[in-house]
C-alpha positions as CSV (number, residue, x, y, z in Angstrom):
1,X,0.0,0.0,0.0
2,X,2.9,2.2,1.2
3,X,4.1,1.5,-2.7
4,X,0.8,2.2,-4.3
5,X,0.7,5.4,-3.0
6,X,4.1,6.6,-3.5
7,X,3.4,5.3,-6.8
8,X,-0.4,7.7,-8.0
9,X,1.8,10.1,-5.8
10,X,4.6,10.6,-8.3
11,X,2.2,10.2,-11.1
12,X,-0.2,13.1,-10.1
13,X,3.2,14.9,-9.7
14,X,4.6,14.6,-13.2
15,X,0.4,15.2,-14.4
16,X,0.4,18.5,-12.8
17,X,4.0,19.1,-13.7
18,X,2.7,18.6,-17.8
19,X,-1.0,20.7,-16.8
20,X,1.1,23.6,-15.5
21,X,3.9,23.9,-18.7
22,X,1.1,23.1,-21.3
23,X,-0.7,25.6,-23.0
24,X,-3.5,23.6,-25.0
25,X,-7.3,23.0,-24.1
26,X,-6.5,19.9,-22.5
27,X,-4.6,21.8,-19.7
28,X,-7.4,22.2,-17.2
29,X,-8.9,18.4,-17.2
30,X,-4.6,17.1,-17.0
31,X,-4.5,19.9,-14.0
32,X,-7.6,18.1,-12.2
33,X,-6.1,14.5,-12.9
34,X,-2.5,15.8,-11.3
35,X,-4.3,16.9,-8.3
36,X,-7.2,14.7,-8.0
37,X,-4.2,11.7,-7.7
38,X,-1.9,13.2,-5.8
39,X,-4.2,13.7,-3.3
40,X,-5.7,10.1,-3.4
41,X,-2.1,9.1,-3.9
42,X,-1.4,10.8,-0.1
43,X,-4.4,9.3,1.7
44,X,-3.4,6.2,0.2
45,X,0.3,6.3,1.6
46,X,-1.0,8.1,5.0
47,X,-3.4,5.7,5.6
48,X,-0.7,2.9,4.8
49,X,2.2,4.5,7.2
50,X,-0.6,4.8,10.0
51,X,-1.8,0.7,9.8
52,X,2.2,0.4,10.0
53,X,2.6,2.6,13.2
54,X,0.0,0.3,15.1
């Protein structure tokens, strides 16, 4: 899980990264996408690291 997350983490990264230096009508829905999984990729991982803690 700890994995999974990291992993739609850096995904949602390098999708916002390509929403923020593009300049084409498709820049809003690829910013949503970077955002939308990097925050699912967080509660993913947060949720992960707090099962490990216990």
């Amino acid at each position: 899980m700890l994995k999974n997350g990291l992993f739609i983490m850096v995904v949602g990264f390098i999708a916002l990264i390509l929403g923020l230096t593009n300049a084409d009508s498709y820049q809003p829905i690829t910013l949503i996408i970077g955002i939308s999984l990097t925050i699912a990729g967080f509660m993913m991982y947060n949720c992960a690291e707090q099962k490990s803690e216990e």
